[in-house]
OpenMM code with the backbone's topology and positions (N, CA, C; nanometers):
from openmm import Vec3, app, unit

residues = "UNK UNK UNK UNK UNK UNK UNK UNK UNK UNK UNK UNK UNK UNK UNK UNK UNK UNK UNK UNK UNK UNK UNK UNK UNK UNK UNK UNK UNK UNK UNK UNK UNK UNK UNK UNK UNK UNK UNK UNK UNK UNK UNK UNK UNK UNK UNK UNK UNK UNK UNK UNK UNK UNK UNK UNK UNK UNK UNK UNK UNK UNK UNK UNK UNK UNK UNK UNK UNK UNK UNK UNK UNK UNK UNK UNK UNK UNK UNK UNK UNK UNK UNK UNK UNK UNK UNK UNK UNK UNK UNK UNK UNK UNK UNK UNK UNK UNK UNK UNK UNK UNK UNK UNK UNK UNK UNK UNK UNK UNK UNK UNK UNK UNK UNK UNK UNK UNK UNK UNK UNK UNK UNK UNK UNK UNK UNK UNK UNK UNK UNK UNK UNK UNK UNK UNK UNK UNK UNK UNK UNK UNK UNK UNK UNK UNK UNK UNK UNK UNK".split()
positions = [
    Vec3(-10.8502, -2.4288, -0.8790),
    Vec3(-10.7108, -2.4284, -0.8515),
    Vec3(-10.6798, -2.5294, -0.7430),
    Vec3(-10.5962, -2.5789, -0.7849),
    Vec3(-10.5527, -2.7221, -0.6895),
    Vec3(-10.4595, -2.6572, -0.5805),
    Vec3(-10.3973, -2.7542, -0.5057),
    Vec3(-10.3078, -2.6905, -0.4339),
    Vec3(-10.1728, -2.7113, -0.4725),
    Vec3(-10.1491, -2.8374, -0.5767),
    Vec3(-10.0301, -2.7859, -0.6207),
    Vec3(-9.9923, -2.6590, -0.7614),
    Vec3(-10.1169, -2.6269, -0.8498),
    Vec3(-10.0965, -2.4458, -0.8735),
    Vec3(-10.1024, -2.3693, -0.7570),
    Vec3(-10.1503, -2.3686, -0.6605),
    Vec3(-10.1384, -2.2468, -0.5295),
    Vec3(-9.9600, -2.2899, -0.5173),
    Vec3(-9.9326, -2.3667, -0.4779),
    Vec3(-9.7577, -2.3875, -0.4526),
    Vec3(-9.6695, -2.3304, -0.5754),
    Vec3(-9.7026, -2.3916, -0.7073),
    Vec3(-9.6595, -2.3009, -0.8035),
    Vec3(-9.6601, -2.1734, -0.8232),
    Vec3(-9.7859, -2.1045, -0.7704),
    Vec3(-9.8075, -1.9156, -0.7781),
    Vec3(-9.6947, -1.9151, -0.6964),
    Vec3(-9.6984, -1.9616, -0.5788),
    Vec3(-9.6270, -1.8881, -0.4097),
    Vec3(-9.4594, -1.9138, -0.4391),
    Vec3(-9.4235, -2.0277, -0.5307),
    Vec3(-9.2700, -2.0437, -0.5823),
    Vec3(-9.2926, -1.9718, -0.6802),
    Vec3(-9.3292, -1.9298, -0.7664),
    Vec3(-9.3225, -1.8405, -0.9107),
    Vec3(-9.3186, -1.6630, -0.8315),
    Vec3(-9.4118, -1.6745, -0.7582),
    Vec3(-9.3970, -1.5556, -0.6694),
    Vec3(-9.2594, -1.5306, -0.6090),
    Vec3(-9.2096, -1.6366, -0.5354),
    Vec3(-9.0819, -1.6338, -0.4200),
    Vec3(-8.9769, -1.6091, -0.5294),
    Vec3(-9.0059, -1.6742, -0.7047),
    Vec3(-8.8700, -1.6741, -0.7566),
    Vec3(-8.8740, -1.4718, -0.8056),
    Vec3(-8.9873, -1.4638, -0.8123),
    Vec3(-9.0122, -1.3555, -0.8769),
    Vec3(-8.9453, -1.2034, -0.7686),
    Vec3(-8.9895, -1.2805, -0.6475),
    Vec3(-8.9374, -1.1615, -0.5524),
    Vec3(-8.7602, -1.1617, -0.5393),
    Vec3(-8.7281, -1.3065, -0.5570),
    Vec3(-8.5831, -1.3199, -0.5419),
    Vec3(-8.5371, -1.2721, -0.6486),
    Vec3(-8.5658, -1.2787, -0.7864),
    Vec3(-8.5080, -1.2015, -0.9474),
    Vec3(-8.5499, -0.9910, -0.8758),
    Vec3(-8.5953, -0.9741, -0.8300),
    Vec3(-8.6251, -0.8318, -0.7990),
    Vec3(-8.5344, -0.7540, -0.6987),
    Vec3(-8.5001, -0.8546, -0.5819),
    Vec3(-8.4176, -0.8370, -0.4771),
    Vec3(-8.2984, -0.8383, -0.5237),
    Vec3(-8.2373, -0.9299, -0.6066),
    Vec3(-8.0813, -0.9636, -0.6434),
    Vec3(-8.0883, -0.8393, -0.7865),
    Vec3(-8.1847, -0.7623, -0.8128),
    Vec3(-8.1770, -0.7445, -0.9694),
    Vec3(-8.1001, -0.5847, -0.9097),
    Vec3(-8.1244, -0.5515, -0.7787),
    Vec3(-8.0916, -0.3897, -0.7397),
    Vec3(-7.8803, -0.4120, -0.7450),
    Vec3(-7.8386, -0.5490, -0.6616),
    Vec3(-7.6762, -0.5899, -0.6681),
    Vec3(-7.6355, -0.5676, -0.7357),
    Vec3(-7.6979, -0.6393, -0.8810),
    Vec3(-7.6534, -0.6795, -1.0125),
    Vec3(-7.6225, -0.5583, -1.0941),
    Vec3(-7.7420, -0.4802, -1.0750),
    Vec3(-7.7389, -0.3520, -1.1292),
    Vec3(-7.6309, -0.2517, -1.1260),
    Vec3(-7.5898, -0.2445, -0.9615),
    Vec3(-7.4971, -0.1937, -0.9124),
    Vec3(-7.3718, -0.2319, -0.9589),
    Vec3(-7.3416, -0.3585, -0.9388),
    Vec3(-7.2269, -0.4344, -0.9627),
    Vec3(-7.2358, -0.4364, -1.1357),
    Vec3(-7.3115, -0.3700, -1.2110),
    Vec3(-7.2755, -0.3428, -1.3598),
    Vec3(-7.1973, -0.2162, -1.3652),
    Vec3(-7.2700, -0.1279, -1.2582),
    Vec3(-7.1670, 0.0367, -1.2590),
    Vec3(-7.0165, -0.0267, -1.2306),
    Vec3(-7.0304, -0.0837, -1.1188),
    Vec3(-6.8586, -0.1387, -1.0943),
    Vec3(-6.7676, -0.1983, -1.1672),
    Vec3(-6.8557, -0.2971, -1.3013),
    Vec3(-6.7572, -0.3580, -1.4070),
    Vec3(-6.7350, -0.2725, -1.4834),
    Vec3(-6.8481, -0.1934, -1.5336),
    Vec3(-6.8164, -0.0716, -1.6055),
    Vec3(-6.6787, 0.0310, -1.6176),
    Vec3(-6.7213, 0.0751, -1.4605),
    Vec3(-6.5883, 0.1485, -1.4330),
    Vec3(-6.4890, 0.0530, -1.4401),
    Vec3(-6.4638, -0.0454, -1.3727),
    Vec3(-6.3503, -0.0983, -1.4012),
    Vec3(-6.2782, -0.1376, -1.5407),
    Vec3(-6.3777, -0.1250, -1.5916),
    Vec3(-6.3949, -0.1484, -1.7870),
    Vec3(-6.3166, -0.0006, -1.8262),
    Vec3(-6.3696, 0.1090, -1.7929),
    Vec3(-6.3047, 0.2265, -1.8241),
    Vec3(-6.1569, 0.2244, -1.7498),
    Vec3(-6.1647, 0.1784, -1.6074),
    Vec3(-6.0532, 0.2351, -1.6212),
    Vec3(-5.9274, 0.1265, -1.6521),
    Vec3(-5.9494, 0.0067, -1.6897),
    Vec3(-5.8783, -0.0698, -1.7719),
    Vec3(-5.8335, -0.0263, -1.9281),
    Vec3(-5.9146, 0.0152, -1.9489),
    Vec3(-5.8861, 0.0837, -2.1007),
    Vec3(-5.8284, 0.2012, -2.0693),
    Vec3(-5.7982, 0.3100, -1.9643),
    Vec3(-5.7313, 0.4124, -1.9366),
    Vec3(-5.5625, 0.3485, -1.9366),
    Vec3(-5.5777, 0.1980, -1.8753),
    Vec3(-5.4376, 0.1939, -1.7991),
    Vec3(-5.3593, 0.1692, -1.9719),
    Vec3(-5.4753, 0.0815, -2.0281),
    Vec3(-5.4394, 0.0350, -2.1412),
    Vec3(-5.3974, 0.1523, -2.2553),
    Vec3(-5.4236, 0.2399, -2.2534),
    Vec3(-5.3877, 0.3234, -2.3440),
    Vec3(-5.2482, 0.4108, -2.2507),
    Vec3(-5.2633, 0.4389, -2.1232),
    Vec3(-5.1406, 0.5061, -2.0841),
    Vec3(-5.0762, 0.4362, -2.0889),
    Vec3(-5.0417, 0.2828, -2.0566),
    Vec3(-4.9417, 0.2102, -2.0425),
    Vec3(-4.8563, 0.1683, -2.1884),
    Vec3(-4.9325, 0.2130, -2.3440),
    Vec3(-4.8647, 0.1626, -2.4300),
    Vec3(-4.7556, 0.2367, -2.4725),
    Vec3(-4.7703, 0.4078, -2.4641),
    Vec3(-4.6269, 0.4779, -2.4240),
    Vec3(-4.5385, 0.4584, -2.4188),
    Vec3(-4.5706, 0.4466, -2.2452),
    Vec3(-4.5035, 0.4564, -2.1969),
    Vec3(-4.3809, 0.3296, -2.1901),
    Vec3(-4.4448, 0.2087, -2.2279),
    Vec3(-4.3737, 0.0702, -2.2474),
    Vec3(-4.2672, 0.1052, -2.4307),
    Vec3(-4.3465, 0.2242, -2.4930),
    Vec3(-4.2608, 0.2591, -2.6209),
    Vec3(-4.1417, 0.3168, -2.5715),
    Vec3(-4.1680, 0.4173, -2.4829),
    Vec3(-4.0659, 0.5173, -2.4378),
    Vec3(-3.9506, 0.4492, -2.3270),
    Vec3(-3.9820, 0.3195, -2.2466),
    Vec3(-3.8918, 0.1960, -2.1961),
    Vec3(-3.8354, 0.1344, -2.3270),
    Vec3(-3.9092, 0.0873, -2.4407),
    Vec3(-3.8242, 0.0540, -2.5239),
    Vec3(-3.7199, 0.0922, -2.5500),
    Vec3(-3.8063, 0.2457, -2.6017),
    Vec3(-3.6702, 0.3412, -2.6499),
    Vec3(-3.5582, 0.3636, -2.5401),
    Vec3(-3.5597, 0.4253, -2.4718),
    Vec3(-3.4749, 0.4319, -2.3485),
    Vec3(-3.3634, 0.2640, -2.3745),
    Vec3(-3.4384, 0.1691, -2.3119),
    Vec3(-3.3554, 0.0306, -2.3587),
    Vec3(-3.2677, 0.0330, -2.4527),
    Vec3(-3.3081, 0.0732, -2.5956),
    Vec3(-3.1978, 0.0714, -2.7243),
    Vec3(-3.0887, 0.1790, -2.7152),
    Vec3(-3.1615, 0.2712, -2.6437),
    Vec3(-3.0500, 0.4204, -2.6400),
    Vec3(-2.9648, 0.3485, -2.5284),
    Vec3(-2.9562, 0.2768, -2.4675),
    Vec3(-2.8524, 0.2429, -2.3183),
    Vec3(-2.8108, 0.1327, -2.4157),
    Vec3(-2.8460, 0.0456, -2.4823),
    Vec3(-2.7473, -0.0471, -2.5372),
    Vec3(-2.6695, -0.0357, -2.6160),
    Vec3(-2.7213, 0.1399, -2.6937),
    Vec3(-2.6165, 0.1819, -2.8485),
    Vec3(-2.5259, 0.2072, -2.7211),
    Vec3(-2.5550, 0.3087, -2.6449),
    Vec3(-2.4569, 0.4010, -2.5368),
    Vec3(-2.3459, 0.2678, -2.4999),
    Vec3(-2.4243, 0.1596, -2.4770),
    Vec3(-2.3218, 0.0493, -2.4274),
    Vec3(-2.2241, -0.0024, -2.4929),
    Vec3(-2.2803, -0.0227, -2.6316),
    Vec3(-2.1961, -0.0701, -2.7392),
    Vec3(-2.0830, 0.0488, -2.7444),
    Vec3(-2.1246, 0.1717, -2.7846),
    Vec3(-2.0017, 0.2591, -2.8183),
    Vec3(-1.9254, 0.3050, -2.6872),
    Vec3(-1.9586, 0.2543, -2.5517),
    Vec3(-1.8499, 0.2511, -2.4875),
    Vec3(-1.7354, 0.1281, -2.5026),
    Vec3(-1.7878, -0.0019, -2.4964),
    Vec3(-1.7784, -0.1058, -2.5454),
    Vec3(-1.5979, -0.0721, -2.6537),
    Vec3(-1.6606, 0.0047, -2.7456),
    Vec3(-1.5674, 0.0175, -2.9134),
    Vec3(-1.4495, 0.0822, -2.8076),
    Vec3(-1.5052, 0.2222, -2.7483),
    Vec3(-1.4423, 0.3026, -2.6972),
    Vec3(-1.3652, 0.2160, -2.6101),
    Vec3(-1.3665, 0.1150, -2.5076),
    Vec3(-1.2639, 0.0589, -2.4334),
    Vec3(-1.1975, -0.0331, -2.5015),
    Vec3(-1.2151, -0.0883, -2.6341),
    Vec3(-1.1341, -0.1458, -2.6846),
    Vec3(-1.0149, -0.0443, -2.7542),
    Vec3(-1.0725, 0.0524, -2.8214),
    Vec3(-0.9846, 0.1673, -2.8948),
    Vec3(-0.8174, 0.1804, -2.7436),
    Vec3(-0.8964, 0.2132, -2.6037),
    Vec3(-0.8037, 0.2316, -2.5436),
    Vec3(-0.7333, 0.0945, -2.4811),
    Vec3(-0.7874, -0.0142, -2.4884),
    Vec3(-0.7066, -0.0881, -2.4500),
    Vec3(-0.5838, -0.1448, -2.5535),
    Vec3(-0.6034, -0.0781, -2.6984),
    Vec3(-0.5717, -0.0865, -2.8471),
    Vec3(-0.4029, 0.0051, -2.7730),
    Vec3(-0.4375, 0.0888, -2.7594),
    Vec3(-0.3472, 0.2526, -2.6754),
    Vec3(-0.2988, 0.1657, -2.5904),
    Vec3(-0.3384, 0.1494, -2.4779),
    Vec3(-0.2478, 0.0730, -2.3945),
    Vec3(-0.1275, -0.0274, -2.4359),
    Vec3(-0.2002, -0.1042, -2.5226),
    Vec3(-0.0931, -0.2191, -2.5622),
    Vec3(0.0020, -0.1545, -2.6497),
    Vec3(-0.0091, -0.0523, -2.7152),
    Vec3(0.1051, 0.0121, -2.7858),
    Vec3(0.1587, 0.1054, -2.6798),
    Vec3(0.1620, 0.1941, -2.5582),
    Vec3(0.2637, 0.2535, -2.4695),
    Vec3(0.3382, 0.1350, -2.3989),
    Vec3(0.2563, -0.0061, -2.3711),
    Vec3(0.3595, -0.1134, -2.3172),
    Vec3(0.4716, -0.1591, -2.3895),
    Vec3(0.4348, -0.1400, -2.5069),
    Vec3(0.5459, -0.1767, -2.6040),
    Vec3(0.6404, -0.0595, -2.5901),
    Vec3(0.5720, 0.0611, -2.6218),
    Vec3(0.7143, 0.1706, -2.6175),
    Vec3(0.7643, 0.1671, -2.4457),
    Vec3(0.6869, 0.1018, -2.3664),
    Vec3(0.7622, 0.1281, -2.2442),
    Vec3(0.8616, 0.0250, -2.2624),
    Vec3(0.8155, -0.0680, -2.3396),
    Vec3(0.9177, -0.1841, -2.2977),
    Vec3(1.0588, -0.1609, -2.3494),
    Vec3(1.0895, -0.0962, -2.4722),
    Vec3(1.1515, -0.0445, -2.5336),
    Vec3(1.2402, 0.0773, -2.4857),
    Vec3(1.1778, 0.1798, -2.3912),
    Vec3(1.2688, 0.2618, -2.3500),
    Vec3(1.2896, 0.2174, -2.2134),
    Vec3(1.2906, 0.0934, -2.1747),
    Vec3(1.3225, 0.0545, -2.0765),
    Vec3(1.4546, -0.0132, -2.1204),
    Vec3(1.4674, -0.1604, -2.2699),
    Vec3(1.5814, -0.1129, -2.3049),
    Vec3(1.6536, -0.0601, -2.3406),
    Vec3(1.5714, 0.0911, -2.3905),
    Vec3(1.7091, 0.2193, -2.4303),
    Vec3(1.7913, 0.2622, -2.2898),
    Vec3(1.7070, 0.2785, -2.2135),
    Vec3(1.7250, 0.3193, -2.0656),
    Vec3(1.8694, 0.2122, -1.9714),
    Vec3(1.8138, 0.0750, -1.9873),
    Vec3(1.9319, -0.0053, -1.9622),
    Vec3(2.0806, 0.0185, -2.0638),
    Vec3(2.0576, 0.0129, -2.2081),
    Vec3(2.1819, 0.0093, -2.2491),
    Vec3(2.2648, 0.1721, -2.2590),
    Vec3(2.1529, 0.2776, -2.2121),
    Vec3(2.2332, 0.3942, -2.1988),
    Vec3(2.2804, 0.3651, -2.0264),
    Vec3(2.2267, 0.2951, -1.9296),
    Vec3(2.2985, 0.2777, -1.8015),
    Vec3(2.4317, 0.2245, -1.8070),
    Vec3(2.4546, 0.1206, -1.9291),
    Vec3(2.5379, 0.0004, -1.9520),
    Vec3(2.6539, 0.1257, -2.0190),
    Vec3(2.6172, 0.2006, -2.1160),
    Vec3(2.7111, 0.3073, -2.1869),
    Vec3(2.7730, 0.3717, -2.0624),
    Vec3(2.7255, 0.4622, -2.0180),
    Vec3(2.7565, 0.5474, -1.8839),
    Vec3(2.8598, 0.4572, -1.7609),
    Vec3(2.8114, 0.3415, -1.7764),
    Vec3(2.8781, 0.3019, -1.6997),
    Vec3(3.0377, 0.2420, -1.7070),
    Vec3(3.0558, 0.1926, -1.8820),
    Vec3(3.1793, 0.1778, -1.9553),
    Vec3(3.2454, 0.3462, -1.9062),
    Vec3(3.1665, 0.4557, -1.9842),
    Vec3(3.2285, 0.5849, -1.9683),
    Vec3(3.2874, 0.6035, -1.9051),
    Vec3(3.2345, 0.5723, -1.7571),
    Vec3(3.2831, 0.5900, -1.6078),
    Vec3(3.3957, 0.5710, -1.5874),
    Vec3(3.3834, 0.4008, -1.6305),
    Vec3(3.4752, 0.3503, -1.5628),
    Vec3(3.6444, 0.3882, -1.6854),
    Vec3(3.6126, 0.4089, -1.7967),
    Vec3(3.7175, 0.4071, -1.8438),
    Vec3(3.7279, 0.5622, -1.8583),
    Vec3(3.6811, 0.7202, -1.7970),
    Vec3(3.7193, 0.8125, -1.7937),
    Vec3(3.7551, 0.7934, -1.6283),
    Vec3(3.7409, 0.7818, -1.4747),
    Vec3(3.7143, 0.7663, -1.4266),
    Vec3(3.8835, 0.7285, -1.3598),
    Vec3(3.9338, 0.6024, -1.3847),
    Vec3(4.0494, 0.6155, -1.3592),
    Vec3(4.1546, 0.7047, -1.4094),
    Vec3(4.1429, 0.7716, -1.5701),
    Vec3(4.2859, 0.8821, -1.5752),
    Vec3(4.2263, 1.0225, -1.5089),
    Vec3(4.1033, 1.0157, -1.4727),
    Vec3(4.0605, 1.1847, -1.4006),
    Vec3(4.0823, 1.1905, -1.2601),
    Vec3(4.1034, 1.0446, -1.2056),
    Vec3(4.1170, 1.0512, -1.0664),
    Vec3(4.3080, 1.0412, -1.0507),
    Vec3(4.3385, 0.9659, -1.1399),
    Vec3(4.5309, 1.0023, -1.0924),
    Vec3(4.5634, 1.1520, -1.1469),
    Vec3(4.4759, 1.2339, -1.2753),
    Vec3(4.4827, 1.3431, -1.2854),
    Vec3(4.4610, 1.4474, -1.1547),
    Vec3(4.3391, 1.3782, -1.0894),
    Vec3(4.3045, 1.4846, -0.9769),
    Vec3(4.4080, 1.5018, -0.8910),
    Vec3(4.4697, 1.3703, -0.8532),
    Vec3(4.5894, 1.3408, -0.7344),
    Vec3(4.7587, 1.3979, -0.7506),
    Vec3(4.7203, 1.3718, -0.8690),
    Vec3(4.9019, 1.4612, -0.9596),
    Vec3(4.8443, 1.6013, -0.9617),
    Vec3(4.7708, 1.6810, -0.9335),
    Vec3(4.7578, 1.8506, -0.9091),
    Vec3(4.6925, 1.8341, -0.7731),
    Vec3(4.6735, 1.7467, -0.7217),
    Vec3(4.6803, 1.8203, -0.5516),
    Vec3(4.8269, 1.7548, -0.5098),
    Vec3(4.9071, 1.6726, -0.5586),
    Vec3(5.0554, 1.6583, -0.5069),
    Vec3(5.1182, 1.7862, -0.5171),
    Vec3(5.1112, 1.8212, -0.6767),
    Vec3(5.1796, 1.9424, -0.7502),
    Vec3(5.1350, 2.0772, -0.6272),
    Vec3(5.0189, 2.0731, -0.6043),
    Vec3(4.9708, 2.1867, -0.4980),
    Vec3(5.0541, 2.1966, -0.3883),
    Vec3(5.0169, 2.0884, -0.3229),
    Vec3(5.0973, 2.0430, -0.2063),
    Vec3(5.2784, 2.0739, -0.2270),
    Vec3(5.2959, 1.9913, -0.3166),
    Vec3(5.4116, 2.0663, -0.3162),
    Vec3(5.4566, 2.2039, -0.3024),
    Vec3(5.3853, 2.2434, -0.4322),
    Vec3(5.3947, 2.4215, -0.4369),
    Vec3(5.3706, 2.4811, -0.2891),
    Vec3(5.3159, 2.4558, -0.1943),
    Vec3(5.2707, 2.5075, -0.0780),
    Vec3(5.3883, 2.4808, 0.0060),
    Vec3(5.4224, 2.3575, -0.0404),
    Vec3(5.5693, 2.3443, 0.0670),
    Vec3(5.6787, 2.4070, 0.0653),
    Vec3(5.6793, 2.4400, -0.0851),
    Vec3(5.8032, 2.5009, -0.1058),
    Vec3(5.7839, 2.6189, -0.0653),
    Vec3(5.6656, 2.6946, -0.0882),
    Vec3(5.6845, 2.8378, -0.0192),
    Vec3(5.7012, 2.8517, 0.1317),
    Vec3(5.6169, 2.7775, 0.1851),
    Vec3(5.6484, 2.7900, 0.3101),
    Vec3(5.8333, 2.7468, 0.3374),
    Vec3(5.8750, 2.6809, 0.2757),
    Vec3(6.0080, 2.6770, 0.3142),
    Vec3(6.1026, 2.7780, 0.3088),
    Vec3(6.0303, 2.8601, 0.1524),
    Vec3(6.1531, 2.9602, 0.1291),
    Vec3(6.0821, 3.0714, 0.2094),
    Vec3(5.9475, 3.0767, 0.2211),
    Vec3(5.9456, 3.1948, 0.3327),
    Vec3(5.9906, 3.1659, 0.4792),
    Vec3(6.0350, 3.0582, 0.5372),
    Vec3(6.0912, 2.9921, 0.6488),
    Vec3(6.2373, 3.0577, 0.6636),
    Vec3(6.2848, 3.0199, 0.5006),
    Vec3(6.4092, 3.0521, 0.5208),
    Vec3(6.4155, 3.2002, 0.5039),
    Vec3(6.3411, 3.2567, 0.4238),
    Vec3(6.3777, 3.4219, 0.4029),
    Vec3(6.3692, 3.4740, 0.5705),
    Vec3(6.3026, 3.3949, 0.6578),
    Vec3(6.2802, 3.4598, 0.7889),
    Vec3(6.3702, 3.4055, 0.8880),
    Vec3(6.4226, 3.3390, 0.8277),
    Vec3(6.5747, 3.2870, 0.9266),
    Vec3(6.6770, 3.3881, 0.8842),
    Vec3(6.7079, 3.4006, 0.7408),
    Vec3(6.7943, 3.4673, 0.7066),
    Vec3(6.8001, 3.6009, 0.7861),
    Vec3(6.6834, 3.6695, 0.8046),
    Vec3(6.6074, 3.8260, 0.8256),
    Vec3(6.6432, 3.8716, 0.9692),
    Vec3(6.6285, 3.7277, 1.0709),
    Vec3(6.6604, 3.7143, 1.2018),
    Vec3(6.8104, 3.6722, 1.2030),
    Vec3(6.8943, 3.5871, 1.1110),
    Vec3(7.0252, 3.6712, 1.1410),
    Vec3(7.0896, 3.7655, 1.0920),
    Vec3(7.0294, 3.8152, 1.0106),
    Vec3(7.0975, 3.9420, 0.9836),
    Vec3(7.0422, 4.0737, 1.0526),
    Vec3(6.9426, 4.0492, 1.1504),
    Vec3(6.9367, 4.1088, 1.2736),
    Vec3(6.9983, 4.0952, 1.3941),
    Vec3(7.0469, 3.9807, 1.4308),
    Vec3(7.1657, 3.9342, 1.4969),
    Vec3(7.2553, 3.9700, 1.4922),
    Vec3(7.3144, 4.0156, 1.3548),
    Vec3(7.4824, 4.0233, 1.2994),
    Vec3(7.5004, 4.1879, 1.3565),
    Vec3(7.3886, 4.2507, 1.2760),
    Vec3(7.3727, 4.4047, 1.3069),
    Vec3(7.3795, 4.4386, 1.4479),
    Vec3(7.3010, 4.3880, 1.5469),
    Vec3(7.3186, 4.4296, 1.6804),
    Vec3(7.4454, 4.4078, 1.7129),
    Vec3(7.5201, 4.2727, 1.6442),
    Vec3(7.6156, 4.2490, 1.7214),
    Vec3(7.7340, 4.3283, 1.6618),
    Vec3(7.7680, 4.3825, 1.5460),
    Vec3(7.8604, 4.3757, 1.4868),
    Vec3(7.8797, 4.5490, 1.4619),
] * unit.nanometer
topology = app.Topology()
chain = topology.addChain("A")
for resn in residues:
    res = topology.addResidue(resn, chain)
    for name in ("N", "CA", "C"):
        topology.addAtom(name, app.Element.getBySymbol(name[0]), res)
């Protein structure tokens, strides 16, 4: 044996001790891919679900969206037909103000010289009594006069 086979044993040796030393890591670090292997395939099977049940959820909020969607058109459909009837009894509303107000004016002057010709007529009537009861009490006082005197 020469000395470069003695160098070959002592590197064939050194590689041999280094494949023995690194082989305990490796080993280990196979449990660790492992598990991580399992529990990748755990996430992988819970996660496909649950990404069904986000789907679903998703389509149920976009029907929900759509038929609110219909639903605010239906009422904005409603709206534009009470603007119209508002607009409309707004001019019934003006030309019954416009009526009422002809009424007024042409009942308005014969009810007010009516009112004034029966409070004259009153007035009168009030005057006259007081006059003739004025006079019945003049008369009353001289013919209390006449008597004492006569």
């Amino acid at each position: 044996m020469s000395g470069g086979e003695i160098a070959a044993l002592i590197a064939a040796g050194a590689f041999a001790m280094l494949v023995l030393v690194l082989a305990v890591p490796i080993l280990r670090l196979r449990h660790t891919v492992d598990a991580a292997t399992v529990t990748l395939r755990q996430v992988s099977q819970r996660t496909g679900p649950i990404l069904d049940n986000v789907n679903l959820t998703v389509d149920n909020v976009n029907t929900a969206l759509g038929q609110t969607q219909v639903t605010l058109d239906g009422v904005n459909v409603q709206l534009a037909k009470v603007d119209v009837m508002t607009q409309h009894l707004a001019a019934t509303t003006a030309n019954v103000s416009n009526l009422v107000s002809v009424v007024t004016a042409t009942a308005a002057s014969p009810l007010v010289k009516a009112a004034a010709f029966t409070y004259g007529v009153r007035r009168a009537t009030a005057a006259r009594k007081e006059a003739d009861e004025a006079k019945s009490v003049r008369d009353e006082l001289k013919a209390r006069k006449r008597t004492r005197r006569g």
